[in-house]
Backbone and ligand atoms as CSV (ligand in chain L), in Angstrom:
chain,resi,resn,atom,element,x,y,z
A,1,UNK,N,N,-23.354,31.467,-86.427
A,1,UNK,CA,C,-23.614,32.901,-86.336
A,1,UNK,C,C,-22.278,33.633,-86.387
A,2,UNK,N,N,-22.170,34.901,-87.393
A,2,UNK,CA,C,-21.135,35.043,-87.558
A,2,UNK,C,C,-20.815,36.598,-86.519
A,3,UNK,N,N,-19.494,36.765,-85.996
A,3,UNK,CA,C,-19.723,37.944,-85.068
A,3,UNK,C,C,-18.555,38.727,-85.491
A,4,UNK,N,N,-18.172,40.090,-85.520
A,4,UNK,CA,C,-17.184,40.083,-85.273
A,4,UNK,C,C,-16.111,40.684,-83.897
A,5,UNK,N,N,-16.886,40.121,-82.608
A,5,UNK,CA,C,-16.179,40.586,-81.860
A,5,UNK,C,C,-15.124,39.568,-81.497
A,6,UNK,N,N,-14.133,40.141,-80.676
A,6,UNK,CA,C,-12.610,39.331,-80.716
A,6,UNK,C,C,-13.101,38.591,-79.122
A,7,UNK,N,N,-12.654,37.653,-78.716
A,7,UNK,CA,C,-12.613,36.948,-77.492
A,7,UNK,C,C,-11.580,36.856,-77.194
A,8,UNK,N,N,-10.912,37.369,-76.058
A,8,UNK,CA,C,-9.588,36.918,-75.685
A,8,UNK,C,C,-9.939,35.695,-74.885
A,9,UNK,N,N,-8.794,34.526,-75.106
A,9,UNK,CA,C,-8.872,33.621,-74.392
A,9,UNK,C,C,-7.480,33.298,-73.978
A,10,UNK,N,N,-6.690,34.215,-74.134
A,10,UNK,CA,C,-5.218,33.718,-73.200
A,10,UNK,C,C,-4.196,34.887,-73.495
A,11,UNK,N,N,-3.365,34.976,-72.519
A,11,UNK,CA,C,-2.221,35.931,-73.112
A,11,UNK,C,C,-1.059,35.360,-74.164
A,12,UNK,N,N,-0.798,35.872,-74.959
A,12,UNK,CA,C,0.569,35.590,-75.407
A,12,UNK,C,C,1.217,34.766,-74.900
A,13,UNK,N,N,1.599,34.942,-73.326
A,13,UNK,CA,C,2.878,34.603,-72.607
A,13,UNK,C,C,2.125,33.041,-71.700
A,14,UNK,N,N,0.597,32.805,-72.181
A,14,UNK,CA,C,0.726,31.513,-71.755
A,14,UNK,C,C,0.814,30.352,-72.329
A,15,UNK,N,N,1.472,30.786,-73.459
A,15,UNK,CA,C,1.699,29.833,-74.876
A,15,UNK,C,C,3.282,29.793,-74.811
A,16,UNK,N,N,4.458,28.629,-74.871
A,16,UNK,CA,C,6.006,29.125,-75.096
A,16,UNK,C,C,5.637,28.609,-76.494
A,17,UNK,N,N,6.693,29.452,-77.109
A,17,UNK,CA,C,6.463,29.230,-79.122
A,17,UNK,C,C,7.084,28.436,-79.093
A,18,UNK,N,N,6.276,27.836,-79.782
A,18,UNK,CA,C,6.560,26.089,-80.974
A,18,UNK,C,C,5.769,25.242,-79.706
A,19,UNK,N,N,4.468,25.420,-79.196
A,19,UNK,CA,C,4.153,24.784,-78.188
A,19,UNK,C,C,2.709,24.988,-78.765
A,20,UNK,N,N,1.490,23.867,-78.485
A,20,UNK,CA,C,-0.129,24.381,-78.949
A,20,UNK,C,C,-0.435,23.973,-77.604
A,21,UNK,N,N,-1.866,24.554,-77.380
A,21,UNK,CA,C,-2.526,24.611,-75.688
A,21,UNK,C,C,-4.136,24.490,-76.626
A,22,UNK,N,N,-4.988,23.533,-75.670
A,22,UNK,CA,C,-6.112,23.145,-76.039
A,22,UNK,C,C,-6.803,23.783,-75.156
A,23,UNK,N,N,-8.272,24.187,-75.815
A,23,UNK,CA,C,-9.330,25.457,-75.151
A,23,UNK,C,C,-10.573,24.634,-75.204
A,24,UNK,N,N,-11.137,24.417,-74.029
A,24,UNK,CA,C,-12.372,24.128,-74.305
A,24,UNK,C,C,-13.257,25.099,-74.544
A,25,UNK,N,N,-13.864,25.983,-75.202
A,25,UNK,CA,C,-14.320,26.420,-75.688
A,25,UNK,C,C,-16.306,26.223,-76.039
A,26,UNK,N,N,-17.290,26.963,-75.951
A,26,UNK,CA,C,-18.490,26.977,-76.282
A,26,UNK,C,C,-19.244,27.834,-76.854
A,27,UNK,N,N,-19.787,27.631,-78.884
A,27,UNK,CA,C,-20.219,29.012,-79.612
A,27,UNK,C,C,-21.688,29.026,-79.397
A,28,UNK,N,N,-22.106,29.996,-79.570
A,28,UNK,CA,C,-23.629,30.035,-80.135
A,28,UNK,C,C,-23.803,29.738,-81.472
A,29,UNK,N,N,-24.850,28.901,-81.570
A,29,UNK,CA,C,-24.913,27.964,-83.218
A,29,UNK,C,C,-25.859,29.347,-83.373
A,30,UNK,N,N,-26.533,28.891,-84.971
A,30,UNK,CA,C,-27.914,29.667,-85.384
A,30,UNK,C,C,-28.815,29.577,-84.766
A,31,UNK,N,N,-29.103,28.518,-84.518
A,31,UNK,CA,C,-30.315,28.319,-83.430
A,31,UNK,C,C,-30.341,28.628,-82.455
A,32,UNK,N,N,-29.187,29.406,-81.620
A,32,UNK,CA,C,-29.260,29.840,-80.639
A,32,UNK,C,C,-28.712,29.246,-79.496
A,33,UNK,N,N,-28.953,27.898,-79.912
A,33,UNK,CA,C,-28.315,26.784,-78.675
A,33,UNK,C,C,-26.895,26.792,-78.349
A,34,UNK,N,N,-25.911,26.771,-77.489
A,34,UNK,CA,C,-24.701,26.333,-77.320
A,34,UNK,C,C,-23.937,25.290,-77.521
A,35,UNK,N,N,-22.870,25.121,-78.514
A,35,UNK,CA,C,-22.723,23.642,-78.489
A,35,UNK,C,C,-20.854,23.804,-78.143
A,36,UNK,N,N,-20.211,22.534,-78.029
A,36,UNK,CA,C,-19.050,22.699,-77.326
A,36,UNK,C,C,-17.927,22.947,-78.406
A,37,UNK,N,N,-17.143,23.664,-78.803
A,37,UNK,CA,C,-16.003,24.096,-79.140
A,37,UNK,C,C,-14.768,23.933,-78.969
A,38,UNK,N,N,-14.025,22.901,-79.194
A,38,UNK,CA,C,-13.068,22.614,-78.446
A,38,UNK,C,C,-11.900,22.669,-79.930
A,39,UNK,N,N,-10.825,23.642,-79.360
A,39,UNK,CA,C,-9.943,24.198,-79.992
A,39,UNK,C,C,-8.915,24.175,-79.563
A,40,UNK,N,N,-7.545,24.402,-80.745
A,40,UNK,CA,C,-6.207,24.524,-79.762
A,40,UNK,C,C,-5.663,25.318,-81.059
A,41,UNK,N,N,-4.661,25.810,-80.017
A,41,UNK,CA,C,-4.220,27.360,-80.356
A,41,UNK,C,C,-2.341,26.801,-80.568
A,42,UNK,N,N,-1.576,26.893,-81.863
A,42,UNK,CA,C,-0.525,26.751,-82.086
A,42,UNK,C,C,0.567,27.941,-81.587
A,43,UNK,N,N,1.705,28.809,-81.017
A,43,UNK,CA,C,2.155,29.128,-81.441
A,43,UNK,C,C,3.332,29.255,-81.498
A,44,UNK,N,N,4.141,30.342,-82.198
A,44,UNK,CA,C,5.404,30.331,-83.117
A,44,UNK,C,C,6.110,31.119,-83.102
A,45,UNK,N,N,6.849,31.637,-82.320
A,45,UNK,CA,C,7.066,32.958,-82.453
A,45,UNK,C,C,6.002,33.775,-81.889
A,46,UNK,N,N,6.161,34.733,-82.840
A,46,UNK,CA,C,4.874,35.889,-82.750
A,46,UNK,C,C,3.485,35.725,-83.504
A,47,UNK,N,N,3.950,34.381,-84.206
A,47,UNK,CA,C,2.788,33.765,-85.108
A,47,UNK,C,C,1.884,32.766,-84.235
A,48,UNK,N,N,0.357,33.206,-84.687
A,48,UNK,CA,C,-0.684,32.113,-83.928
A,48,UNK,C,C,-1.673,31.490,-85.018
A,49,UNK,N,N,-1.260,30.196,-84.848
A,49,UNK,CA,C,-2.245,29.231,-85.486
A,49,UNK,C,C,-3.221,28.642,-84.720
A,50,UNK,N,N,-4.785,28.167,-85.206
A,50,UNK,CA,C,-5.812,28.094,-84.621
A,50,UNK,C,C,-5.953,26.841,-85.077
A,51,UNK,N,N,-6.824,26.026,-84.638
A,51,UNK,CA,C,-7.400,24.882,-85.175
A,51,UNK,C,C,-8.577,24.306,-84.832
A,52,UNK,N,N,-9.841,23.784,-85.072
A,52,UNK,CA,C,-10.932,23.172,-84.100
A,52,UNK,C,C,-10.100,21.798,-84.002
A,53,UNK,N,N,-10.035,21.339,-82.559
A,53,UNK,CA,C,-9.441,20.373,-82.022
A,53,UNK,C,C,-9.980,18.780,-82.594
A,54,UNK,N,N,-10.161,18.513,-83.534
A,54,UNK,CA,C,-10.537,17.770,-84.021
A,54,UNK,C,C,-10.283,16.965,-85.138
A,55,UNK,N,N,-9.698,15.649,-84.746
A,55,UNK,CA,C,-9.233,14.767,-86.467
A,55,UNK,C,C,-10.313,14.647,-87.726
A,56,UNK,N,N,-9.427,14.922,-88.524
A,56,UNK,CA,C,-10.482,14.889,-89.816
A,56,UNK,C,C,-10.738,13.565,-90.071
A,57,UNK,N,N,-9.215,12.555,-89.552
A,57,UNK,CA,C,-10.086,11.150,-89.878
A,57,UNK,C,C,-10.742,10.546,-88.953
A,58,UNK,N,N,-10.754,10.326,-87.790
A,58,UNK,CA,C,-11.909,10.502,-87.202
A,58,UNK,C,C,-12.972,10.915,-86.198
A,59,UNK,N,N,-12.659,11.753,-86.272
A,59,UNK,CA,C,-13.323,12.804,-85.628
A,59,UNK,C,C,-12.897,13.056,-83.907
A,60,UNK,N,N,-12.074,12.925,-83.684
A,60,UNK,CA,C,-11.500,12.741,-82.266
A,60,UNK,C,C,-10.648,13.899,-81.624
A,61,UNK,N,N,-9.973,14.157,-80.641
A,61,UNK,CA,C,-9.408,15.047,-80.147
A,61,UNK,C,C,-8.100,14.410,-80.632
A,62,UNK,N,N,-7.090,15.941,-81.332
A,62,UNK,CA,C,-5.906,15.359,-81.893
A,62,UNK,C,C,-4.566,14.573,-80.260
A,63,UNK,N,N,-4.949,15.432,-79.156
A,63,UNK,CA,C,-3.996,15.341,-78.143
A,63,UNK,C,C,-4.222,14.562,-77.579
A,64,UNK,N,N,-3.963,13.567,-77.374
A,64,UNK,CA,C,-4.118,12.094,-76.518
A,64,UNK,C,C,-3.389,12.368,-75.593
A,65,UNK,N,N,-2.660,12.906,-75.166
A,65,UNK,CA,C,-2.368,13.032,-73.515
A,65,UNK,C,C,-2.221,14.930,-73.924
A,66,UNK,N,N,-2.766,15.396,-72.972
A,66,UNK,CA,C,-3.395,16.756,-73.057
A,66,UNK,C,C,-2.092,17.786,-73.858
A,67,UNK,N,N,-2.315,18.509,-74.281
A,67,UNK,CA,C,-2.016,19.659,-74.967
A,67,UNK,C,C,-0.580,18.788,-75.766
A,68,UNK,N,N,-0.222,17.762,-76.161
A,68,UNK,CA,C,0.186,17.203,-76.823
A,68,UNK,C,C,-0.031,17.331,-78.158
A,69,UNK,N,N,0.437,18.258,-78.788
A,69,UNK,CA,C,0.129,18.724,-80.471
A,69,UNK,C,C,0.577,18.341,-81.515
A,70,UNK,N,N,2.062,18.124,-81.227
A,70,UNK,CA,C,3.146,18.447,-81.420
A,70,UNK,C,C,3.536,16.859,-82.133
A,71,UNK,N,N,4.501,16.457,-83.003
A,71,UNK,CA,C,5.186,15.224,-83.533
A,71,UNK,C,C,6.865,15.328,-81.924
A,72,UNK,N,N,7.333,14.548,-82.077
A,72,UNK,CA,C,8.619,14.144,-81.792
A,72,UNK,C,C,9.591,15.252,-81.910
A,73,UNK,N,N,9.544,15.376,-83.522
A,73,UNK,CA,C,10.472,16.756,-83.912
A,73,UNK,C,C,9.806,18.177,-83.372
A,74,UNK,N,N,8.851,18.105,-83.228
A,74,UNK,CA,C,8.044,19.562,-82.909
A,74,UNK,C,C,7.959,20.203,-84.562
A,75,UNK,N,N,8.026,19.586,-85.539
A,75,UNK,CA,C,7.828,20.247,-86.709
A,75,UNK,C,C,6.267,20.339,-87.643
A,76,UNK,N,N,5.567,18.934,-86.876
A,76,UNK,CA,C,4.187,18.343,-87.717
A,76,UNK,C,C,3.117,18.819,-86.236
A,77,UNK,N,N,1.908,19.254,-86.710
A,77,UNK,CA,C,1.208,18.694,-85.434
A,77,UNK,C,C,0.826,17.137,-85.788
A,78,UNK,N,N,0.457,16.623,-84.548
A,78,UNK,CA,C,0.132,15.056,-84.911
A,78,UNK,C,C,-1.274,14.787,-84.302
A,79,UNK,N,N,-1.960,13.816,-84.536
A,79,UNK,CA,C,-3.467,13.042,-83.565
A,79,UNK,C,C,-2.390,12.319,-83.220
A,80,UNK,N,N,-2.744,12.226,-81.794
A,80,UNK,CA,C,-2.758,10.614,-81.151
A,80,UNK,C,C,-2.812,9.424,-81.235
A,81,UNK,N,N,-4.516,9.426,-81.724
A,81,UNK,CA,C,-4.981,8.379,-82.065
A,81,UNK,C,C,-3.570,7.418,-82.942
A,82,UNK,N,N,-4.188,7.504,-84.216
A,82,UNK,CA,C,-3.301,6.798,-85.746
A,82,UNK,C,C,-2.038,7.759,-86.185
A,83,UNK,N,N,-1.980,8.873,-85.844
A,83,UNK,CA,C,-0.409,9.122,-85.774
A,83,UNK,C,C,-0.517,10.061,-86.825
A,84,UNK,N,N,-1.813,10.911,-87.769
A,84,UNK,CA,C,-1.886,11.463,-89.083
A,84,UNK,C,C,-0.985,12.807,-88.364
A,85,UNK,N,N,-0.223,13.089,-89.563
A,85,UNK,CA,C,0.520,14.519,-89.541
A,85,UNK,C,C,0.083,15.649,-90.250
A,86,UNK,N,N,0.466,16.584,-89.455
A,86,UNK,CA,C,-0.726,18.036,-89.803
A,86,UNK,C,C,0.779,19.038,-90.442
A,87,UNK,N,N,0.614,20.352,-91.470
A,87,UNK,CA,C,1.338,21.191,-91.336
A,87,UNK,C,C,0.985,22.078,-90.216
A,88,UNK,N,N,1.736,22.557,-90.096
A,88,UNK,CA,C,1.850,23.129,-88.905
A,88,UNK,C,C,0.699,25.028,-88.992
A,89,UNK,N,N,1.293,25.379,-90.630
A,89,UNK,CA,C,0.776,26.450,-90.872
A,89,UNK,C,C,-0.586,26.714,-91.475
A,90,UNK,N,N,-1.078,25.084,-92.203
A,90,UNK,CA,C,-2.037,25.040,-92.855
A,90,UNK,C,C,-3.282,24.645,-92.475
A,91,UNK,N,N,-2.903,23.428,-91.666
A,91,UNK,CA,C,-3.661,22.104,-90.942
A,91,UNK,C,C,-3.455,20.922,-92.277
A,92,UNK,N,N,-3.127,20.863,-93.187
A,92,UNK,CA,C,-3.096,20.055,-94.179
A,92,UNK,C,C,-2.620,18.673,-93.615
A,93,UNK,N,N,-3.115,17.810,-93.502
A,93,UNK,CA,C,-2.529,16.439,-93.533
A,93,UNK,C,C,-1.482,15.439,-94.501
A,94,UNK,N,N,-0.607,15.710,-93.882
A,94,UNK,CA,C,0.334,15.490,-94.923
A,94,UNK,C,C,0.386,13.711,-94.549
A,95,UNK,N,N,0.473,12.998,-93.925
A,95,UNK,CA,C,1.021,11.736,-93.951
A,95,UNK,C,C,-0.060,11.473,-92.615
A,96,UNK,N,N,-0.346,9.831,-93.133
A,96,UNK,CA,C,-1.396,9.173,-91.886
A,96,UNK,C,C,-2.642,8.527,-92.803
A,97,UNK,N,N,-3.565,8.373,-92.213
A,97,UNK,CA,C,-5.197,8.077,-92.422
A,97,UNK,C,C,-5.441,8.622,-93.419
A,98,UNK,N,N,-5.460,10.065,-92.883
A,98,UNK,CA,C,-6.560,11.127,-93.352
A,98,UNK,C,C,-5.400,12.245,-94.443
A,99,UNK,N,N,-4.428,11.614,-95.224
A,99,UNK,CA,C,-3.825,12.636,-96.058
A,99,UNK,C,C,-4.372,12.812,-96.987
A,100,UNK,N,N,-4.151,14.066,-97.268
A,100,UNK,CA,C,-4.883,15.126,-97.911
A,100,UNK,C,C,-6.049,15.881,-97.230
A,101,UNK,N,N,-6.753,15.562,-96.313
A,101,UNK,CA,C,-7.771,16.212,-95.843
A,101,UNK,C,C,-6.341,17.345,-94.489
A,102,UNK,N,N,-7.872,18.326,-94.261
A,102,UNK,CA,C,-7.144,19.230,-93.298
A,102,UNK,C,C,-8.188,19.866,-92.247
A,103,UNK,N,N,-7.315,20.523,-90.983
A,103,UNK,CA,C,-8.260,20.391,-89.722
A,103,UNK,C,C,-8.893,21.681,-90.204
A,104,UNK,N,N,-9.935,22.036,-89.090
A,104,UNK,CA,C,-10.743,23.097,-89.855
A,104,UNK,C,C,-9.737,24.231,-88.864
A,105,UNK,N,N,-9.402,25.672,-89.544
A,105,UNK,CA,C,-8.820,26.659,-89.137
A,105,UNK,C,C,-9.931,27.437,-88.122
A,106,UNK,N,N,-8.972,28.352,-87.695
A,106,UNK,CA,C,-9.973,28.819,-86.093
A,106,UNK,C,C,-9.360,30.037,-86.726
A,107,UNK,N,N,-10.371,31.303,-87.003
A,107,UNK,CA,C,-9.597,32.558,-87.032
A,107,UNK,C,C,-9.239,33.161,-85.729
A,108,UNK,N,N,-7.818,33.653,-85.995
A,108,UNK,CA,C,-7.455,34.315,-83.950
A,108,UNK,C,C,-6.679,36.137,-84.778
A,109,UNK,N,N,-6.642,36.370,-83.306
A,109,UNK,CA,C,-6.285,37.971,-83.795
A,109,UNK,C,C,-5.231,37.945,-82.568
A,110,UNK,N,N,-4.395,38.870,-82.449
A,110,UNK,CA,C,-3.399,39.595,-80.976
A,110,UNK,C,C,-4.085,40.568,-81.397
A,111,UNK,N,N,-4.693,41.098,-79.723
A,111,UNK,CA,C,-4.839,42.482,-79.323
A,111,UNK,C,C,-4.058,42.759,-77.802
A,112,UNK,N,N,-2.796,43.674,-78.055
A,112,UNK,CA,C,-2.467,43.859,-77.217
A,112,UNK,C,C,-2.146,42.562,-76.501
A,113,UNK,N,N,-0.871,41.846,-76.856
A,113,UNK,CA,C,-0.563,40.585,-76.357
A,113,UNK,C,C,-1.795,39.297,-76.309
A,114,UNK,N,N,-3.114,39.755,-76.251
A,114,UNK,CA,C,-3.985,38.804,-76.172
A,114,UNK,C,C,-4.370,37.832,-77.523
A,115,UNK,N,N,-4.186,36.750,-76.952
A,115,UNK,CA,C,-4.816,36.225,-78.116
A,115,UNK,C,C,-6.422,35.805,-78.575
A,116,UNK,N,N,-6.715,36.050,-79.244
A,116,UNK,CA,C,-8.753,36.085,-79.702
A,116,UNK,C,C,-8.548,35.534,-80.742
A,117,UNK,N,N,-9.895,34.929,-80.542
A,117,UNK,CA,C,-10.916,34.185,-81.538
A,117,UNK,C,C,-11.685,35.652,-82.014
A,118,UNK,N,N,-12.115,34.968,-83.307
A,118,UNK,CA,C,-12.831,35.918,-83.951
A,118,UNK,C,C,-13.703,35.147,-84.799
A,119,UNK,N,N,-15.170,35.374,-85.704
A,119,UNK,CA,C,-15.553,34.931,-86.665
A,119,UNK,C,C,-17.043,34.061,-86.033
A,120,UNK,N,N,-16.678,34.465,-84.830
A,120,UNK,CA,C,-18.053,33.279,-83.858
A,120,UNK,C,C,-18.362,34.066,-83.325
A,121,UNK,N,N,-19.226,33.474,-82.119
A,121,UNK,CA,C,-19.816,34.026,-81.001
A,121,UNK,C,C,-19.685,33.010,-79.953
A,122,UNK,N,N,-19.349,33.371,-78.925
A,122,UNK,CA,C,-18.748,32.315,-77.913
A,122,UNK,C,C,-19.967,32.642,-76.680
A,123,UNK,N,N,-20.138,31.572,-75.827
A,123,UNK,CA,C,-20.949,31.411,-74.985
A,123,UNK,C,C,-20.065,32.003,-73.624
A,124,UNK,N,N,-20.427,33.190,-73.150
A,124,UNK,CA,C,-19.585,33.500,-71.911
A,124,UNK,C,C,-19.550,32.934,-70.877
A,125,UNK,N,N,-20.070,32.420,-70.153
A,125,UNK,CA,C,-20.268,31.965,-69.013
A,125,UNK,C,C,-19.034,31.881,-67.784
A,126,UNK,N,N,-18.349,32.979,-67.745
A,126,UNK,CA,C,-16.810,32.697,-66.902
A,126,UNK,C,C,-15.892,32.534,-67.860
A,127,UNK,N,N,-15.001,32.466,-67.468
A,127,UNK,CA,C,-13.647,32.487,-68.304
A,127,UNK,C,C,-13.064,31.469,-69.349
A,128,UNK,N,N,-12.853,31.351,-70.238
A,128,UNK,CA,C,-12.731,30.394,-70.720
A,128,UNK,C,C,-11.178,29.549,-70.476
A,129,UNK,N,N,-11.161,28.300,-70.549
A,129,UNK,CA,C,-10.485,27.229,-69.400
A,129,UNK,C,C,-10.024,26.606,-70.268
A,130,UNK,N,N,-8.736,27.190,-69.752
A,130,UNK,CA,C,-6.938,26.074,-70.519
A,130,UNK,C,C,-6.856,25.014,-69.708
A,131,UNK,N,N,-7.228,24.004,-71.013
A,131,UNK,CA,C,-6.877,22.681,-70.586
A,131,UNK,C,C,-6.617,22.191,-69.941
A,132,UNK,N,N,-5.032,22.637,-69.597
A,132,UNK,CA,C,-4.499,22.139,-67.842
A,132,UNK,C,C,-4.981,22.996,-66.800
A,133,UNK,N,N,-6.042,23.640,-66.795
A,133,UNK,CA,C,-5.979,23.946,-65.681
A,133,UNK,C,C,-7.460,23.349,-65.104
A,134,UNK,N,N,-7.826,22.656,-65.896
A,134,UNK,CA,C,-9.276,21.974,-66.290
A,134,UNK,C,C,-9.449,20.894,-65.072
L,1,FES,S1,S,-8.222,9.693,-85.456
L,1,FES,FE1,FE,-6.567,11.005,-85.948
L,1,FES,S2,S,-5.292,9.770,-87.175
L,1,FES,FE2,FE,-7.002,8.509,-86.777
């Protein structure tokens, strides 16, 4: 279901740039039902990259020890799992398993320092919950 209202789910300032933070997250499908959403939020500067938290090769959470995004250099995001490398700006898989495939993008917006999701409909239920604080 497509929406376009913005969700803030974090400030700016709880992201340090060149750092990604994982969101558990929950949309409303078509059917109405809720299903779980689990996303992580890149950013860069003043730049924010989105991602659904999820390997394209196989289907897993990329952060094997929590909000772990990041390669060695901090230049690739990486999975855990098998080690596939992501661009950072694209999701493209550049090297690993799964190269050539890419993670699915999360549209986000800043309003007023906040950072939002957009393009869904999110299940409210209370606040939505950064990873570590999970
Ligand atoms: S599950 Fe991500 S590289 Fe294999």
């Amino acid at each position: 279901m497509q929406s376009d209202v913005a969700y803030a789910i974090c400030s700016m300032n709880d992201i340090p740039s060149r750092q990604a933070r994982g969101f558990q997250l929950a949309v409303v499908a078509d059917d109405g039902t809720a299903r779980p959403w689990p996303i992580f939020v890149l950013r860069w500067g003043r730049q924010v990259f989105g991602y659904v938290n999820r390997c394209p090769h196989d289907g897993v959470n990329l952060d094997w020890e929590r909000n772990q995004f990041l390669d060695s250099n901090g230049t690739r995001l990486m999975c855990g799992k098998h080690g596939a490398l992501f661009e950072l700006g694209t999701g493209l898989c550049v090297d690993g398993p799964c190269k050539g495939r890419s993670l699915t993008p999360v549209a986000l917006t800043v309003l007023d320092d906040d950072i939002c999701v957009t393009g869904v409909t999110l299940v409210e239920d209370g606040e939505p919950v950064l990873d570590d604080d999970a």
